[in-house]
GUDO-843211 format. One record per residue (C-alpha): residue in one letter; x, y, z. Coordinates in steps of 0.2 Angstrom, whole numbers, padded with zeros to 4 digits, always signed. Example, Ala and Ser with C-alpha at 12.3 -4.5 7.8 and 13.67 -1.06 7.14 Angstrom:
# residues 2
a+0062-0022+0039
s+0068-0005+0036
# end
This chain:
# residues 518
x+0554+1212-0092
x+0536+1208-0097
x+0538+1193-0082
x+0545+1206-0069
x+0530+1219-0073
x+0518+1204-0072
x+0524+1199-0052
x+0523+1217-0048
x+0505+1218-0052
x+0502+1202-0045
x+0509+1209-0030
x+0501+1228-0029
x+0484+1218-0033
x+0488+1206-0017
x+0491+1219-0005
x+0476+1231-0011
x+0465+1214-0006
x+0475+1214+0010
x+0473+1232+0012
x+0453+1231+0010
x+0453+1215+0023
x+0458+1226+0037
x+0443+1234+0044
x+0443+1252+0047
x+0439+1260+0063
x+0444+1277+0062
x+0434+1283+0048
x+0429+1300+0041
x+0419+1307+0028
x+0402+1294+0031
x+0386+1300+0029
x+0367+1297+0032
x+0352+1304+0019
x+0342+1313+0032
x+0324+1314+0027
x+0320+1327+0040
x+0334+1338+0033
x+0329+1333+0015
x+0352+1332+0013
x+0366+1322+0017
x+0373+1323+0036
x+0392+1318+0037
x+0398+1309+0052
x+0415+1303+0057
x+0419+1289+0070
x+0432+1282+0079
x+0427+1262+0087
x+0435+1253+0102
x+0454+1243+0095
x+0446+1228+0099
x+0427+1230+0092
x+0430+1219+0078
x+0437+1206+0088
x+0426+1206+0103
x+0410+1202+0090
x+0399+1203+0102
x+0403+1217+0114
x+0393+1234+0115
x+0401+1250+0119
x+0394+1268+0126
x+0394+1282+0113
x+0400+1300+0115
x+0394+1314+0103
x+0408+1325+0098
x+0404+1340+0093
x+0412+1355+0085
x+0412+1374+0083
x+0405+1386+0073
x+0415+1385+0055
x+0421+1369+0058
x+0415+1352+0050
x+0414+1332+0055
x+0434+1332+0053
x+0440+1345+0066
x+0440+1334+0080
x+0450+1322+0073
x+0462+1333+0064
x+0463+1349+0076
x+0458+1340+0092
x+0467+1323+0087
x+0455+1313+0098
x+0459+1295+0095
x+0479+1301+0099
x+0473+1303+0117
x+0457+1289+0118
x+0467+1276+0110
x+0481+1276+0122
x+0469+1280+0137
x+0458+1267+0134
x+0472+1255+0131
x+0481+1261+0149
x+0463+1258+0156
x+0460+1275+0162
x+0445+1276+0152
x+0435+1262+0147
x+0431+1258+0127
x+0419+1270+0117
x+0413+1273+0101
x+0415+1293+0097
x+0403+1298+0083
x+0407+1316+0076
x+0392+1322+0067
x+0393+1337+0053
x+0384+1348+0064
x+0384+1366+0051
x+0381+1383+0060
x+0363+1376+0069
x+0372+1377+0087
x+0363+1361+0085
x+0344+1366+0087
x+0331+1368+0078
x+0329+1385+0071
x+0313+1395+0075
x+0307+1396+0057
x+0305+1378+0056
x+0317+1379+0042
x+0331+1367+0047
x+0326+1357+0061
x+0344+1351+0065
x+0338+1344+0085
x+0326+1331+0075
x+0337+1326+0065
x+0349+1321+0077
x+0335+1315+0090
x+0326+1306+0080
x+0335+1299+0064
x+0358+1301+0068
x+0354+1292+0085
x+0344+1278+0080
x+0355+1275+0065
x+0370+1274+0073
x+0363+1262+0088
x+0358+1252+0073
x+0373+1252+0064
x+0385+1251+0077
x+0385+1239+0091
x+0380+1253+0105
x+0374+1252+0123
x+0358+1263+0117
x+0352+1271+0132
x+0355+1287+0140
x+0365+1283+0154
x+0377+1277+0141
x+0375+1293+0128
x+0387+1307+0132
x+0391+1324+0124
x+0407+1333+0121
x+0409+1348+0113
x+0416+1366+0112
x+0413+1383+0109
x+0397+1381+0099
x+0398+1363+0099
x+0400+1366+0119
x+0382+1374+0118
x+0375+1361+0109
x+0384+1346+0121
x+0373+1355+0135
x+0359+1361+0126
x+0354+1344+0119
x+0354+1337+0137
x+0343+1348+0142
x+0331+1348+0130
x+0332+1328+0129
x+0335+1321+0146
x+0331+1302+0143
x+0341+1303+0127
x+0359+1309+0138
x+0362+1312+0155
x+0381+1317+0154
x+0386+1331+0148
x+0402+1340+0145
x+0402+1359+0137
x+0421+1366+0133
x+0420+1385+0129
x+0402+1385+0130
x+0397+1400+0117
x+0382+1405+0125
x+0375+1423+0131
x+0369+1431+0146
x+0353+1442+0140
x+0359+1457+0143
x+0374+1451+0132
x+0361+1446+0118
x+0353+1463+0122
x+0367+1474+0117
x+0377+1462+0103
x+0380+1471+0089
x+0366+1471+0077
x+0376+1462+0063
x+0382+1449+0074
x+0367+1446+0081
x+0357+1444+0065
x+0370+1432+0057
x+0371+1422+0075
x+0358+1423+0086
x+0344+1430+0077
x+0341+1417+0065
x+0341+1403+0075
x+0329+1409+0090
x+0321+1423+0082
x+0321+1441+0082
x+0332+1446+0065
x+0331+1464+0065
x+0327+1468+0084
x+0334+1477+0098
x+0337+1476+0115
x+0323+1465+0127
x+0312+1462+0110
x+0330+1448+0106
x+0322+1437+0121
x+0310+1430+0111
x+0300+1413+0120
x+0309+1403+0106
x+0327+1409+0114
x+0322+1406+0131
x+0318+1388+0128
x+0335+1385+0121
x+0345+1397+0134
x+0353+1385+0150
x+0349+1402+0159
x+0332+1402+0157
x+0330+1383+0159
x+0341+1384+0175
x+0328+1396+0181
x+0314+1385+0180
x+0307+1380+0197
x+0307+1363+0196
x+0323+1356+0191
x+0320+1336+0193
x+0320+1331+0178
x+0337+1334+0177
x+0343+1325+0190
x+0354+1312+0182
x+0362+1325+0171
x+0382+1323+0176
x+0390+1340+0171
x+0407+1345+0168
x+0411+1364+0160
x+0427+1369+0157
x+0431+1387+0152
x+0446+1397+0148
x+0453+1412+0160
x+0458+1419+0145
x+0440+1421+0135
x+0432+1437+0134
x+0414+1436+0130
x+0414+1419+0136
x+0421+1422+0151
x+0406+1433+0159
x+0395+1421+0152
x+0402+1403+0159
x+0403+1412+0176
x+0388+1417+0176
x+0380+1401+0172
x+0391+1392+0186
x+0386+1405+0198
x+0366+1403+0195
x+0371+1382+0196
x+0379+1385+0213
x+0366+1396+0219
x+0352+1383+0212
x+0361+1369+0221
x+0364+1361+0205
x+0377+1347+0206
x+0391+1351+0194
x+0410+1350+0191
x+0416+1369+0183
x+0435+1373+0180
x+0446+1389+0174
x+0460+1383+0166
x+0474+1393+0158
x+0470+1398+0139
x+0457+1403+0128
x+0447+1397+0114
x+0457+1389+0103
x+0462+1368+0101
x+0476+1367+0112
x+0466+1372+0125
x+0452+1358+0121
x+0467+1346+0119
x+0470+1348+0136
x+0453+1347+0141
x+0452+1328+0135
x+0460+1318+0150
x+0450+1324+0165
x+0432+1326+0151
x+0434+1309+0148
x+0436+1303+0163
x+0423+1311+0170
x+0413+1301+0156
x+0419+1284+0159
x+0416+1285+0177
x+0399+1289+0173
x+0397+1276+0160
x+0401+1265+0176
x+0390+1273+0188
x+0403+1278+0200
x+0406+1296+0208
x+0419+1303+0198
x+0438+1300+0201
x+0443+1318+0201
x+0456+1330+0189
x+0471+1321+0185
x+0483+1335+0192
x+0499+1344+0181
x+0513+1351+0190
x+0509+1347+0206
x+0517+1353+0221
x+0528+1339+0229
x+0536+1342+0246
x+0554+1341+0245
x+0568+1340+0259
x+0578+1356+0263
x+0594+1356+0251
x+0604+1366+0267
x+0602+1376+0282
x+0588+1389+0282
x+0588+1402+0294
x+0571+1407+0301
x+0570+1422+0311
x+0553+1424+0321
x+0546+1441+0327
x+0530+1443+0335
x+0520+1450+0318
x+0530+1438+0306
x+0542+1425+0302
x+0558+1429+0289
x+0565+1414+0280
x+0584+1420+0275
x+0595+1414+0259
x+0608+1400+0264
x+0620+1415+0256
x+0612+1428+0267
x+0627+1433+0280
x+0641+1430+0266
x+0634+1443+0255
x+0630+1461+0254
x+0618+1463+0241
x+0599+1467+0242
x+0586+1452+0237
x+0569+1451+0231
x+0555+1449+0243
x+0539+1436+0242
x+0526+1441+0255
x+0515+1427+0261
x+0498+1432+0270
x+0489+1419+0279
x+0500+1405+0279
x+0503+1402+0299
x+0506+1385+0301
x+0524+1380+0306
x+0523+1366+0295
x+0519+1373+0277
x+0531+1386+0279
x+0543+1375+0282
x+0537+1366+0265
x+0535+1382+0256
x+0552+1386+0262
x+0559+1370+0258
x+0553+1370+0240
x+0558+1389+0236
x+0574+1382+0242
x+0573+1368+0230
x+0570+1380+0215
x+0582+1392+0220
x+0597+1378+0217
x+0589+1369+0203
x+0588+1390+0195
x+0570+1389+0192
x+0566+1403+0204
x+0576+1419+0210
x+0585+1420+0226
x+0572+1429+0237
x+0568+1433+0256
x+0551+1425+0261
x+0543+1435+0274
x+0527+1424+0281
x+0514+1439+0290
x+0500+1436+0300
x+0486+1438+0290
x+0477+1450+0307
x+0488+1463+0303
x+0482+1481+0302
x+0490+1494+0290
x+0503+1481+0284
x+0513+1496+0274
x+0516+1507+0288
x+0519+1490+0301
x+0527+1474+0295
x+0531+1477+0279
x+0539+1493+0284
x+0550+1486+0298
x+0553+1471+0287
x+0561+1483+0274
x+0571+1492+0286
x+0578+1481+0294
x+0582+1466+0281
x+0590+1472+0264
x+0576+1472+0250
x+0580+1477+0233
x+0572+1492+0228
x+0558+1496+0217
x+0541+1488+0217
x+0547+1475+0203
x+0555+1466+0217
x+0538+1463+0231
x+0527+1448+0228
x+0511+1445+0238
x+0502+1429+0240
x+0490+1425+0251
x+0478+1413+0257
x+0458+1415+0261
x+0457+1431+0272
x+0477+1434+0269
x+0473+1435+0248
x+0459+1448+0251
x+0472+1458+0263
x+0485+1453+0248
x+0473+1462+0234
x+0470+1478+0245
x+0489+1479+0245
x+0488+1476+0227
x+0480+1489+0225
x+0492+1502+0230
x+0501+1510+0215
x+0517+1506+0213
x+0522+1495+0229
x+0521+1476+0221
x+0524+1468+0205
x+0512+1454+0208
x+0500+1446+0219
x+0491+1428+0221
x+0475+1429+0230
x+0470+1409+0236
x+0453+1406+0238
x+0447+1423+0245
x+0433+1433+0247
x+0437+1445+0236
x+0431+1465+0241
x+0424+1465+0221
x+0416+1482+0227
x+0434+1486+0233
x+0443+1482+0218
x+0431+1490+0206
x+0432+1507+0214
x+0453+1503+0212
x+0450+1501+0195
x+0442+1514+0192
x+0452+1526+0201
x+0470+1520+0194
x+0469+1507+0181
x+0486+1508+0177
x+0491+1502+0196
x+0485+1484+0187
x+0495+1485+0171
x+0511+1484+0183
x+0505+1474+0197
x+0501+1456+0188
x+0485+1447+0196
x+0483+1427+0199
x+0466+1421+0207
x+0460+1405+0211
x+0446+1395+0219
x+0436+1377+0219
x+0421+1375+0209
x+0416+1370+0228
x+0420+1385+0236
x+0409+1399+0246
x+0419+1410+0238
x+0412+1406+0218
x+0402+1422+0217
x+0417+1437+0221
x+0430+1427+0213
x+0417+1424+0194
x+0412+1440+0198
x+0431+1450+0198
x+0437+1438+0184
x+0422+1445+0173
x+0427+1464+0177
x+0444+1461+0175
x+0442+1454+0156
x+0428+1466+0153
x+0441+1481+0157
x+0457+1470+0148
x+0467+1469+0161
x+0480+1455+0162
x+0478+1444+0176
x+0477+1422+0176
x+0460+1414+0186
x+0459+1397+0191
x+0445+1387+0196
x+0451+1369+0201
x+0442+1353+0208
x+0434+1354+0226
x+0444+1343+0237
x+0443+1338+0258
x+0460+1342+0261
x+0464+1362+0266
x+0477+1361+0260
x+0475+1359+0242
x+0485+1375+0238
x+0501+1368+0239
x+0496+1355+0223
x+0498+1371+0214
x+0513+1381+0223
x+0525+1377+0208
x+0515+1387+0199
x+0510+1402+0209
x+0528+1403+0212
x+0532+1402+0193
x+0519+1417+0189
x+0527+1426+0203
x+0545+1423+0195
x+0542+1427+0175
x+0536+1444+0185
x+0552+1447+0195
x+0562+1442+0181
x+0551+1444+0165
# end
């Protein structure tokens, strides 16, 4: 007994040795003593696979940072970082980094105005320098990144800014940052608690908020400035969700005054809001965006989810041509009599994509991921579609009744001519407008005239970051989650080829279905 007790310790004290041989690489709760902070900063860091067997080699560094409320930890725990870095940089989509997650408090990583906790020094001059000496770094600025989100997203642009031959790429998720006239009218309490303390102004009211100390710290006002050089290495990517609120008038409006400064810059609307499965998704196309720039080359582009395949027909379509528009028939048209669901496409003329439009509805129709429908294909020139097209369309093939059962989509001028059909109470249960020039003026006097018409009629938007069309599409996103109304708003990477809408027909087709069918 006594021999048997004796082994076993022999053996738990062999593999504890064993254990504390292998070196660690993600590792949380370290610290540094700040003397500028007169306190302990925690970090947490994730290194390369192979940095302890490459001795010598020296890696880029990116500064993940987190939100308001949350600590060192939550990019490892809620984002789970090194689940997506590890494999990424082992399929060589990304090259190797060291990720450094500092504790970063409610300071939305400044310095605040009282000089009380000067956060930004701390990180500048003390967090950096310690961990290019600690750690075998590339340590200049074309190989320092930030990441971050929600406040973290403010500091992972702000820090840039105010620092720009510490970083020069940057990529804000969520960014919580505020128009003026936002910081204008937030609520005292929250303004206080927030904003207040940080840039000065506890206490104040409307225009006396925008103190000089918050104008130093606000991108806004930075953006402003005339001369913008010194920025001209900063690589930007923001990523915003369609499903923010405050944020949402405030991340458009901040890509609006970059495209209208000619500001080089990659901005996306993605489906979700502010929360960590949204950030989660985030990761593939923010760090790529980063490693290309850790190589010095342009960036690859958005890896794209769902994309729009083109298929081969699954059986005989019937097309039948009129002079105004094209009608694309169920294969079980003339062997039944009931009535069918309509999808209206505006704008879409070429031969070619409906026939691949066509094609793929089939496609979806067999495999039941989309409802048996007549697609009608309209010229987007034509006037007082209710009382012309549309009317003899529904005369003459057999549509089922009600407004659930019409769909528009339509593309550039088609999706404006889409949203004024919208518009009309009761006549469609959804519409997708593709890169259009919206009538904001025309939609906001809709609104306001018959709000309701939009709690029925489901809206989906979507642009390029590219696009002329940046201003009316930000700007009716922002009205629309200022007045709550449901609708989905995209914002995808600017791409050459005119016809990148068909990458995303599966899902405009899938919003239009759950509507019919929801």
């Amino acid at each position: 007994m006594k021999r048997s007790i004796i082994i076993s310790a022999l053996l738990l004290f062999e593999m504890t040795v064993h254990a504390q041989q292998v070196p660690l690489r993600i590792i949380e709760g370290l610290s540094i003593e700040s003397k500028i902070l007169s306190q302990e900063v925690k970090y947490s860091i994730i290194l390369p696979e192979d940095y302890y067997t490459s001795k010598t080699s020296k890696y880029p560094v990116v500064y993940l940072l987190h939100g308001l409320g949350d600590n060192e930890s939550s990019w490892l725990e809620y984002g789970r970082v090194n689940q997506f870095t590890d494999g990424a940089i082992k399929n060589g989509d990304i090259v190797p980094m060291i990720f450094v997650m500092p504790e970063g408090f409610r300071t939305y990583y400044v310095n605040d105005y009282a000089g009380k906790f000067l956060y930004e020094d701390m990180f500048i001059k003390e967090l950096i320098p310690f961990i290019d000496k600690q750690y075998r770094t590339i340590p200049d600025k074309d190989h320092r990144a930030t990441m971050g989100y929600s406040m973290g997203g403010f500091g992972a642009l702000v820090l840039p800014l105010k620092n720009p031959d510490v970083f020069t790429i940057s990529v804000p998720l969520s960014i919580s940052v505020r128009t003026d006239d936002q910081y204008e009218t937030e609520r005292s309490d929250k303004w206080n608690e927030q904003w207040g303390r940080l840039f000065g102004g506890v206490g104040k009211s409307g225009e006396e908020r925008i103190t000089e100390y918050y104008k130093q710290h606000s991108p806004f006002h930075i953006f402003r400035q005339s001369d913008l050089s010194k920025y001209k290495n900063l690589k930007l990517y923001i990523d915003n969700g369609d499903d923010e609120y405050t944020l949402a008038k405030s991340n458009e409006e901040l890509h609006i005054l970059l495209r209208d400064r000619n500001f080089p810059h990659e901005f996306r609307i993605r489906n979700g809001g502010h929360e960590f499965s949204y950030w989660r998704a985030a990761m593939p196309n923010g760090f790529r965006f980063i490693s290309d720039a850790f190589e010095g080359k342009l960036y690859r582009g958005d890896i794209i989810t769902n994309q729009f395949n083109e298929v081969a027909s699954t059986g005989s379509k019937k097309f039948v041509k009129h002079d105004a528009y094209t009608v694309v028939l169920p294969e079980e048209y003339a062997q039944t009599n009931r009535s069918y669901p309509v999808i209206y496409f505006l704008g879409i003329l070429e031969e070619k994509s409906q026939n691949e439009i066509s094609n793929y509805v089939k496609n979806a129709i067999h495999t039941d991921k989309f409802p048996t429908s007549i697609l009608v294909f309209l010229k987007d020139d034509s006037v007082d579609l209710l009382n012309s097209s549309i009317l003899k369309v529904e005369k003459e093939y057999r549509i089922r009744d009600g407004y659930r059962f019409r769909s528009l989509i339509g593309l550039h001028d088609g999706g404006r001519n889409a949203l004024a059909l919208a518009s009309v109470p009761q006549k469609f249960t959804s519409c997708v407008a593709i890169d259009s020039d919206i009538n904001f003026d025309a939609l906001q006097i809709s609104i306001e005239k018959n709000k309701d018409v939009f709690s029925r009629t489901w809206l989906y938007f979507t642009t390029t970051d590219k696009s002329p069309n940046y201003f009316s599409n930000g700007k009716a996103h922002t009205l629309l989650r200022e007045k709550d109304i449901y609708h989905e708003y995209r914002v995808q990477e600017s791409v050459i080829d005119k016809s990148y809408w068909l990458k995303n027909l599966s899902e405009f087709l899938d919003f239009t279905q759950k509507k019919i069918h929801r």
